[in-house]
TORLUM-170270 format. One record per residue: residue in one letter; y, z, x of N, C-alpha, C in turn. Coordinates in steps of 0.1 Angstrom, whole numbers, padded with zeros to 4 digits, always signed. Last residue first. Layout:
N
aYZXYZXYZX
...
//
This chain:
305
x-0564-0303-0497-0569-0309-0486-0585-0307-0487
x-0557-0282-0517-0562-0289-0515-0565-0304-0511
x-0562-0261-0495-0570-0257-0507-0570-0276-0515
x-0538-0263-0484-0544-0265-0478-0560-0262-0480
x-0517-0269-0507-0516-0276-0494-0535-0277-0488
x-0520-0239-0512-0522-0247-0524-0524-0265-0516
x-0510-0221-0486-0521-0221-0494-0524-0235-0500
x-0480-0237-0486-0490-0239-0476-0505-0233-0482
x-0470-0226-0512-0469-0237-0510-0483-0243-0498
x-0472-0196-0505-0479-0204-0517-0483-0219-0517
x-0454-0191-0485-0465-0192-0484-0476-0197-0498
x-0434-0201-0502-0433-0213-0490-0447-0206-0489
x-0431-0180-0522-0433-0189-0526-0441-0204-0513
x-0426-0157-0502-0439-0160-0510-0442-0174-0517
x-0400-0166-0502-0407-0162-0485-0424-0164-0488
x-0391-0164-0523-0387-0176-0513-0396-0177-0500
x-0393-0138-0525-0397-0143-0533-0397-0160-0528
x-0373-0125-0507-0387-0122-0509-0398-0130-0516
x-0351-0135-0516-0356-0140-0503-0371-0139-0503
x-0347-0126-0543-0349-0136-0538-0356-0142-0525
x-0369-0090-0539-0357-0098-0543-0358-0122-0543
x-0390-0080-0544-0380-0070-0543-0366-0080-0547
x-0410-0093-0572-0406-0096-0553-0397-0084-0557
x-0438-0089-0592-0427-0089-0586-0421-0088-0571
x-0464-0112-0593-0459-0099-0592-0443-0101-0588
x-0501-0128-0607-0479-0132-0608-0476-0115-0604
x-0523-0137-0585-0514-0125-0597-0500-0124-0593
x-0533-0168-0564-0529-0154-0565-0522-0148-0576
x-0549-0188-0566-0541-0184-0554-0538-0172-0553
x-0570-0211-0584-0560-0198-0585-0557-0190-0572
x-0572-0246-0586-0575-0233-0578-0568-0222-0582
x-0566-0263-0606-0576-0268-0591-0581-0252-0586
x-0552-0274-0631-0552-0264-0625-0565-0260-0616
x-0533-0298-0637-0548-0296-0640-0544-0284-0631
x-0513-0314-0659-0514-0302-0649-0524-0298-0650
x-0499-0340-0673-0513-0329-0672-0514-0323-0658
x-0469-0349-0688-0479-0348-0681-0490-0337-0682
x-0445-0373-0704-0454-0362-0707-0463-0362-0695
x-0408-0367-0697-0421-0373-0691-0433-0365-0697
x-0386-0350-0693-0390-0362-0708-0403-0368-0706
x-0377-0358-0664-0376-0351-0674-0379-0358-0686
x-0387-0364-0635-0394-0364-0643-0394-0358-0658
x-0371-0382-0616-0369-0378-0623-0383-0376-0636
x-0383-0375-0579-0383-0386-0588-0378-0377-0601
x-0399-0369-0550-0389-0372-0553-0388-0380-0568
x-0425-0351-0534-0419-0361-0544-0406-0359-0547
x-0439-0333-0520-0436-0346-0514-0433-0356-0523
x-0455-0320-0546-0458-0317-0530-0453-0335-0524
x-0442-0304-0572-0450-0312-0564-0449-0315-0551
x-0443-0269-0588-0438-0279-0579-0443-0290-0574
x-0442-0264-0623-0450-0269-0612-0441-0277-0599
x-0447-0236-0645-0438-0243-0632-0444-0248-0626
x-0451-0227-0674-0459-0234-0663-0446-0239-0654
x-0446-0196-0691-0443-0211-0689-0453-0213-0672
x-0447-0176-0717-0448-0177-0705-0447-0188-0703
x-0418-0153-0731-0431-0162-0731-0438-0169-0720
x-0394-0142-0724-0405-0141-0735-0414-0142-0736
x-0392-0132-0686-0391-0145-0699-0401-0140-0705
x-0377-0123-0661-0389-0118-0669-0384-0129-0680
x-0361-0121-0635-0355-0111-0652-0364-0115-0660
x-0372-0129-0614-0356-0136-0621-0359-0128-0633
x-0398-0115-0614-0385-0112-0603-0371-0119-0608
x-0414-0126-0633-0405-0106-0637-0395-0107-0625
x-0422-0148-0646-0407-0148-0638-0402-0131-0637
x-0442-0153-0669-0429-0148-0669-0419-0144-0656
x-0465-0180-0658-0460-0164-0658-0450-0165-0669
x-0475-0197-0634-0478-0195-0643-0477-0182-0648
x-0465-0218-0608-0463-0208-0610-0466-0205-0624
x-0483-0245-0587-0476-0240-0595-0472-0224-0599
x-0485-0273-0566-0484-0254-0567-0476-0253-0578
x-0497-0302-0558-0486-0293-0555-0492-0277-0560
x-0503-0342-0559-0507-0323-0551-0493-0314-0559
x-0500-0363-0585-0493-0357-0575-0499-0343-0569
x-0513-0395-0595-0516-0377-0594-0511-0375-0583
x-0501-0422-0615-0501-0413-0604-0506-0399-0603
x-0499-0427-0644-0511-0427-0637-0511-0418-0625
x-0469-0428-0651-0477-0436-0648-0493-0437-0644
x-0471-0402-0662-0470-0409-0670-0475-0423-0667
x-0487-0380-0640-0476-0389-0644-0481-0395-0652
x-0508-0351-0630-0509-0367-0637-0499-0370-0645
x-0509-0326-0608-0500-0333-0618-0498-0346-0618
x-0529-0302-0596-0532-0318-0597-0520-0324-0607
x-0523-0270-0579-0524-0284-0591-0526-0296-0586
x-0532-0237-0571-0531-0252-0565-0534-0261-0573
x-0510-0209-0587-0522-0219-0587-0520-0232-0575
x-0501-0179-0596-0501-0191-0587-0511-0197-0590
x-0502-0162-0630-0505-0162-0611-0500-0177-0607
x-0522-0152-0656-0508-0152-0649-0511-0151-0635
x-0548-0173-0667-0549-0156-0661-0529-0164-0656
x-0538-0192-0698-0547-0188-0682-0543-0174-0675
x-0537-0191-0728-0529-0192-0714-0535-0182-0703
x-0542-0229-0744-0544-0212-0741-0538-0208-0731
x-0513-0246-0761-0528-0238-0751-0529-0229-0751
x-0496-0249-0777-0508-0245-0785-0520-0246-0772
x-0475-0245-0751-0473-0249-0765-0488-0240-0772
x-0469-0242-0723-0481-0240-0728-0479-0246-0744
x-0442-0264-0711-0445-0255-0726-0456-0255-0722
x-0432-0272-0682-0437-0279-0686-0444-0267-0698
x-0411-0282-0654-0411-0268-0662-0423-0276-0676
x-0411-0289-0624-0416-0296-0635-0420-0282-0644
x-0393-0274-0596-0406-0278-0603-0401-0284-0619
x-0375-0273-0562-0378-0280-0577-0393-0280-0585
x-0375-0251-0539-0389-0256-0546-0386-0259-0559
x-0351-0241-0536-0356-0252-0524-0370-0254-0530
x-0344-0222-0551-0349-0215-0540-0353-0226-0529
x-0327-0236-0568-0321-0232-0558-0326-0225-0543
x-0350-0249-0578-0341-0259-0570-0333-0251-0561
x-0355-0230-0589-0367-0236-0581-0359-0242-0574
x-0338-0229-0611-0343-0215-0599-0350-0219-0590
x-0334-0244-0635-0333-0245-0622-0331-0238-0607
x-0340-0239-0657-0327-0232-0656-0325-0235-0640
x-0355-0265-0673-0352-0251-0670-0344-0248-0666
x-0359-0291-0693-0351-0287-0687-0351-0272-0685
x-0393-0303-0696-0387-0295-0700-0377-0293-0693
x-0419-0331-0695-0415-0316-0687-0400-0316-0690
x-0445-0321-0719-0434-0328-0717-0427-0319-0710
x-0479-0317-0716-0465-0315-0723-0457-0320-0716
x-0515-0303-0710-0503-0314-0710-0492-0309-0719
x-0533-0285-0686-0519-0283-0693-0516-0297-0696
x-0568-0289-0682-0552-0293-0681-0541-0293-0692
x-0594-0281-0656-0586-0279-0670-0574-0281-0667
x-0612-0306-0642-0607-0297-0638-0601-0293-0656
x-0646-0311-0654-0634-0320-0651-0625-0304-0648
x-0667-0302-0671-0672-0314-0664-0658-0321-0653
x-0667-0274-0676-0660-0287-0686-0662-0300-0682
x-0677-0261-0662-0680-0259-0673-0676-0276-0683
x-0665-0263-0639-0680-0266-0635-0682-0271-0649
x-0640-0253-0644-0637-0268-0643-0657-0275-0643
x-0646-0229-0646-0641-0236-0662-0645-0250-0656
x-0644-0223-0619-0661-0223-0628-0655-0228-0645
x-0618-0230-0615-0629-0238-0605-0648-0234-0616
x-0603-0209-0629-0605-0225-0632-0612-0231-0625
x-0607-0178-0633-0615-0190-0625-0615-0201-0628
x-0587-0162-0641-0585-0165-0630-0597-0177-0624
x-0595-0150-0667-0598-0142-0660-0598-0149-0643
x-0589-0170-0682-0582-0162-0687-0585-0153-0675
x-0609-0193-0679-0596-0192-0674-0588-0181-0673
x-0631-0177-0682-0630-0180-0668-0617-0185-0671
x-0628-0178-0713-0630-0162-0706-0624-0161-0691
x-0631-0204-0722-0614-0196-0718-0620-0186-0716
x-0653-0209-0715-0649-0217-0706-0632-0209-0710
x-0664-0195-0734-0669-0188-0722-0661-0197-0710
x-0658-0208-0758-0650-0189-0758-0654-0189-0746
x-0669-0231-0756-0658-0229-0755-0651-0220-0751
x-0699-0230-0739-0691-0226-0748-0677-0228-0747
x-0737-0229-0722-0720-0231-0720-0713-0235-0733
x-0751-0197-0722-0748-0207-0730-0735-0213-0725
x-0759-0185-0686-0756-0183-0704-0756-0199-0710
x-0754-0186-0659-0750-0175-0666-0748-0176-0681
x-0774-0205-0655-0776-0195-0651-0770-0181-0657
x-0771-0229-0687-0767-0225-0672-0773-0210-0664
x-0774-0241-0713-0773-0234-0707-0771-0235-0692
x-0765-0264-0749-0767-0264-0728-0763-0251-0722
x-0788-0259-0778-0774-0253-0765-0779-0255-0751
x-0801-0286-0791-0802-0270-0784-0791-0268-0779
x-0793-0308-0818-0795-0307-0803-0794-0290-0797
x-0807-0330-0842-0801-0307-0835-0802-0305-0822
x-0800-0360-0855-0802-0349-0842-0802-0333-0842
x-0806-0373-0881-0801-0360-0878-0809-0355-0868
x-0804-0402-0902-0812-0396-0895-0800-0385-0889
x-0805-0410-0937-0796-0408-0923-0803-0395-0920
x-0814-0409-0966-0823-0416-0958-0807-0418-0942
x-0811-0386-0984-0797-0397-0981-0800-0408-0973
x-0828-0367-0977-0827-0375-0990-0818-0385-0992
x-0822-0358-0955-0839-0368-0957-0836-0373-0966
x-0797-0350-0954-0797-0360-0946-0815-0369-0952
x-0802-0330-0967-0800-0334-0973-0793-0354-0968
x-0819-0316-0949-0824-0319-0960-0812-0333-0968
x-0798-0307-0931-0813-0315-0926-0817-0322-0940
x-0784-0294-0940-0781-0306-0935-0786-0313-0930
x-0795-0267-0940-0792-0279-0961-0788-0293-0951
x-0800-0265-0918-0813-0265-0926-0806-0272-0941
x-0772-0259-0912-0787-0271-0906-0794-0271-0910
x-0752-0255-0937-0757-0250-0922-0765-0262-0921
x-0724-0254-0956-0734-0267-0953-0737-0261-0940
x-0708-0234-0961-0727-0235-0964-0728-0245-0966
x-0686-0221-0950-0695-0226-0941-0707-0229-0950
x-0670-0218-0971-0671-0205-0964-0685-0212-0956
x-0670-0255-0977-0665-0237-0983-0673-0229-0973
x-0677-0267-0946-0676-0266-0957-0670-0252-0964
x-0702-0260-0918-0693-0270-0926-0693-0266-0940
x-0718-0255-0892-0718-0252-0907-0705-0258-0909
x-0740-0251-0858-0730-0260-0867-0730-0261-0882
x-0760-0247-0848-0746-0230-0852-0740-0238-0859
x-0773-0260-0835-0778-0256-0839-0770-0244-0849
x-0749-0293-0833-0756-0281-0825-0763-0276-0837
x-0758-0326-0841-0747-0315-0842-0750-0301-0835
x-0756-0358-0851-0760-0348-0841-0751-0336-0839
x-0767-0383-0876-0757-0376-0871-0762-0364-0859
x-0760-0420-0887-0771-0407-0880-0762-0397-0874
x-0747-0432-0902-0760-0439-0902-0773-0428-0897
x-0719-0422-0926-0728-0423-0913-0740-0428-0916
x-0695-0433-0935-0711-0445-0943-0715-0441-0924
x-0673-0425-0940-0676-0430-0928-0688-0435-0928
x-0674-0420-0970-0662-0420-0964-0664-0428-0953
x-0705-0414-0982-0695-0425-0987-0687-0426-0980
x-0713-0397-0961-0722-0402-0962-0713-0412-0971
x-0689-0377-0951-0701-0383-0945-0707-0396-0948
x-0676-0376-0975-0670-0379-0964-0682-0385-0954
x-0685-0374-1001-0673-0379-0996-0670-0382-0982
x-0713-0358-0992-0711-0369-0999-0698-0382-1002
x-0704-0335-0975-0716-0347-0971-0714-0363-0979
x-0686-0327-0991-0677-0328-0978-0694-0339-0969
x-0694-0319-1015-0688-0328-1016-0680-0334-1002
x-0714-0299-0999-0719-0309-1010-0711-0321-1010
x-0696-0278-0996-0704-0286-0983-0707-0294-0993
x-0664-0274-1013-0677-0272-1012-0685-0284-0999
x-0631-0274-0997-0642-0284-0998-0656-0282-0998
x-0614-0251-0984-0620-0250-0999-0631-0266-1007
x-0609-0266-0959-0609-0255-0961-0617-0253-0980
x-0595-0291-0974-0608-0292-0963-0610-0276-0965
x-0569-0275-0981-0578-0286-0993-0589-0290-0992
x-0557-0269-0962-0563-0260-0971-0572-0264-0983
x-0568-0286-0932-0555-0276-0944-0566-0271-0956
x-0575-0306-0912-0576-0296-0919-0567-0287-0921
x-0575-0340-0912-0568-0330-0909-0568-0316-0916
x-0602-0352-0890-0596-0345-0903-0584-0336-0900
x-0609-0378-0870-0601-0363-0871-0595-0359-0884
x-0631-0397-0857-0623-0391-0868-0619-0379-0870
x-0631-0416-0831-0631-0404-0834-0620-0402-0844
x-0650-0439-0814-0644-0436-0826-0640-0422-0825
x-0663-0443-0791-0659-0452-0795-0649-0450-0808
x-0677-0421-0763-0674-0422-0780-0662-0437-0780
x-0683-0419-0736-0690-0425-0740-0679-0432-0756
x-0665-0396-0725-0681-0394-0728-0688-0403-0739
x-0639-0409-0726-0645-0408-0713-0663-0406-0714
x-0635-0405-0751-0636-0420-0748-0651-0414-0736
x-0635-0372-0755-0644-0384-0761-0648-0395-0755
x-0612-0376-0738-0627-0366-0731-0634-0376-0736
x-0594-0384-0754-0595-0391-0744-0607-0387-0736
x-0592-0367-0771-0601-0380-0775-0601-0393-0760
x-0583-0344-0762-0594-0340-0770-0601-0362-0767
x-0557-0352-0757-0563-0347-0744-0578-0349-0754
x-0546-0356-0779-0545-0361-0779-0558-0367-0764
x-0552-0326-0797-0557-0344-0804-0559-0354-0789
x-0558-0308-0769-0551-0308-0783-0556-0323-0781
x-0580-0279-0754-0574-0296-0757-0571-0304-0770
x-0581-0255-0758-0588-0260-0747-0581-0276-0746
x-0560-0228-0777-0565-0245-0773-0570-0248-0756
x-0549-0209-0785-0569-0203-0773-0568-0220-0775
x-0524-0185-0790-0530-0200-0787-0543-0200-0780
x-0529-0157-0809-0525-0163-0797-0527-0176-0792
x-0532-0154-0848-0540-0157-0833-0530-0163-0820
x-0522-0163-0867-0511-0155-0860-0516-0152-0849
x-0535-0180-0887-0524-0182-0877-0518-0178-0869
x-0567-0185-0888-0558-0171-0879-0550-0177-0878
x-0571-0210-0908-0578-0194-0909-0571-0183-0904
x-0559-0224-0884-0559-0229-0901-0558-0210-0904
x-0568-0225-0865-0550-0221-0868-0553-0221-0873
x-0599-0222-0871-0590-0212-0867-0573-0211-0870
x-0601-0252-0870-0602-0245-0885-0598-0232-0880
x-0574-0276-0852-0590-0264-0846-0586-0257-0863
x-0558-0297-0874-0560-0284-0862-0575-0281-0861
x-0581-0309-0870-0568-0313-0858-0555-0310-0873
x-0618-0316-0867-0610-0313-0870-0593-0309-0866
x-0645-0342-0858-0636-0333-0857-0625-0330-0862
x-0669-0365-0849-0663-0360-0867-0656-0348-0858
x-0674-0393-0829-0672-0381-0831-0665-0375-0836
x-0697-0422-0826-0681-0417-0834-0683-0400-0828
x-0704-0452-0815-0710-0434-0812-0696-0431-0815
x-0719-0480-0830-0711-0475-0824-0713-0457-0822
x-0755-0482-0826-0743-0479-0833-0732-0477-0824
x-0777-0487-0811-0778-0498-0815-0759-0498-0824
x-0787-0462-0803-0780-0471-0792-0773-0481-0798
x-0795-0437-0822-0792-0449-0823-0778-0455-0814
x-0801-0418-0802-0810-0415-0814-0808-0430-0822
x-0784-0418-0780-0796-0419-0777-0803-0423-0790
x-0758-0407-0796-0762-0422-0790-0774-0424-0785
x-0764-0384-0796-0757-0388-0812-0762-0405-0809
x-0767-0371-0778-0781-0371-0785-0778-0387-0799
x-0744-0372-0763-0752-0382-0761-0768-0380-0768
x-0731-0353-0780-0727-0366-0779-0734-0379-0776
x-0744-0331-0774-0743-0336-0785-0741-0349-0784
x-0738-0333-0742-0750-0333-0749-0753-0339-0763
x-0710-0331-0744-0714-0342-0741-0726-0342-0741
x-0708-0301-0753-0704-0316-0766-0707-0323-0760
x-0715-0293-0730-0724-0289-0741-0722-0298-0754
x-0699-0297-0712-0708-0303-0709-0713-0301-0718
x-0666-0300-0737-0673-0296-0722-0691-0302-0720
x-0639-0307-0750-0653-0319-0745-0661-0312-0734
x-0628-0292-0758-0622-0288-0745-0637-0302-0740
x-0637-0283-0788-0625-0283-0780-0632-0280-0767
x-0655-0297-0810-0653-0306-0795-0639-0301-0787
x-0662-0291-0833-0643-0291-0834-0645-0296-0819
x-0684-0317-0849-0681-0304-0844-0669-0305-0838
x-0710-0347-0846-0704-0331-0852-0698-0319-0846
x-0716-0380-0842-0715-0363-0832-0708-0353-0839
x-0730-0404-0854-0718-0394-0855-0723-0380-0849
x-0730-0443-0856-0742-0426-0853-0729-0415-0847
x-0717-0458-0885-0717-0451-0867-0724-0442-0868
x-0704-0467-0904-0719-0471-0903-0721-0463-0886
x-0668-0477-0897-0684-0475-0908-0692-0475-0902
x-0650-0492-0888-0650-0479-0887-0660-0473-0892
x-0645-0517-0904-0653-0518-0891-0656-0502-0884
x-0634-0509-0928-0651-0512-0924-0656-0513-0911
x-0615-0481-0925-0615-0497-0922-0633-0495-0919
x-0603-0452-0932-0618-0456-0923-0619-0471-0930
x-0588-0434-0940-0582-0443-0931-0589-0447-0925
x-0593-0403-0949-0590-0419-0960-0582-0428-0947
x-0584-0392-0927-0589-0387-0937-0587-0398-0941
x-0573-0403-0892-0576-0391-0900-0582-0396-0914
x-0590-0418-0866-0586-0421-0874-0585-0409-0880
x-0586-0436-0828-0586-0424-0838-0581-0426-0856
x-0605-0453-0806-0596-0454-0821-0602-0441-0828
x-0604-0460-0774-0607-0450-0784-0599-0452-0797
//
């Protein structure tokens, strides 16, 4: 996958049939787009136009984190669904106030010299959005580049979506997020020096920042944790504030792995999150809490097996 931001399109970077849109969390509904973007011309490389940050931080700073998958997770989906390219604007304030006119003509159609583009049917671009589908239709006939509209992928329960794939995390179902997204969902970051509670209870974990994720229902889980090297480790994690050791600001990911030994500080990984086990609660005490944890352990063990 070669990523490129704003003025940094090399000729060989040119001339691609282009998939449209902020593509957080690459679920089954961008791999639709995706592959309308490549069906329509096989003959092109298959790019995908996105923005980094999501136009939200931009717009809502002070919004709670709702990230599905930052740059880095984001283009590795891409690779995996096919894409060859992916251009990432960096949106600030200067994209933000970019009439649609000059964001087809600069960037589309002179910048990345698209050849054909695919985008959903809600898809707008530009000052206060008025490049919609219908001026992007048109103005693709007169630019002579061709233009997919691909329908929304549905399901029994709806449109599948971003906002509907963090509803099911937020409300404990990573197993119908994971249906959603084509792949389990995953925490990456660098695992972090904690205060080492885990070690004393006899379950070391991998302390690892939500940072700009979103943050999943609070509780236990059964994980999948992808090393640096590749390796995927089993284990259990803890997703919370800690109310029984005195509660924390913010909330963090603890992951213990299951039959490992090894230094994993500094290390970036992905914590996929397999299963929800059970709502973070308070213990009366340590023991208590030592006592829930080993049963956690065996759940998450045997979930998955």
């Amino acid at each position: 996958m070669r990523v490129f931001a704003a003025d940094r399109w090399p000729a060989d970077a040119r001339g691609a049939t282009v998939a449209l849109g902020n593509f957080d969390g690459v679920h089954l509904g961008h791999r639709a787009v995706l592959a309308a973007a490549h069906q329509a011309r096989p003959d092109l490389a298959l790019a995908a136009l996105t923005f980094e940050p999501h136009p939200r931080e931009h717009f809502r700073p002070d919004d709670p984190p709702f990230r599905l998958t930052l740059l880095p997770a984001k283009a590795e989906a891409l690779q995996a669904a096919g894409a060859a390219l992916c251009y990432a604007l960096p949106f600030d304030a200067a994209w933000a106030h970019m009439p649609h006119e000059a964001f087809f003509e600069n960037v589309l159609r002179a910048g990345i010299g698209a050849r054909h583009l695919a985008c959903g049917p809600d898809f707008a671009f530009g000052y206060r959005r008025g490049g919609t589908v219908a001026w992007l239709r048109q103005a693709c006939e007169a630019a002579g580049i061709g233009l997919s509209v691909v329908p929304p992928l549905a399901d029994a329960e709806g449109t599948i979506s971003s906002t509907r794939i963090r509803r099911e995390l937020q409300g404990g179902y990573p197993e119908r997020a994971a249906v959603l997204l084509g792949r389990p969902f995953e925490i990456r970051g660098p695992v972090q020096h904690g205060d080492a509670r885990g070690r004393t209870l006899g379950f070391p974990t991998a302390n690892v920042p939500l940072g700009r994720h979103i943050e999943p229902a609070r509780g236990v889980y059964a994980v999948a944790v992808r090393l640096e090297s590749g390796q995927v480790v089993p284990g259990v994690a803890n997703l919370g504030r800690r109310p029984t050791l005195g509660g924390d600001p913010v909330s963090r990911l603890e992951a213990h792995l299951f039959d490992f030994a090894g230094d994993l500080y500094g290390q970036s990984v992905a914590v996929a999150l397999i299963s929800f086990i059970r709502e973070e609660k308070r213990f009366a005490g340590l023991d208590a809490l030592r006592a829930q944890i080993a049963a956690d352990a065996a759940a998450a063990r045997a979930l998955l097996q």
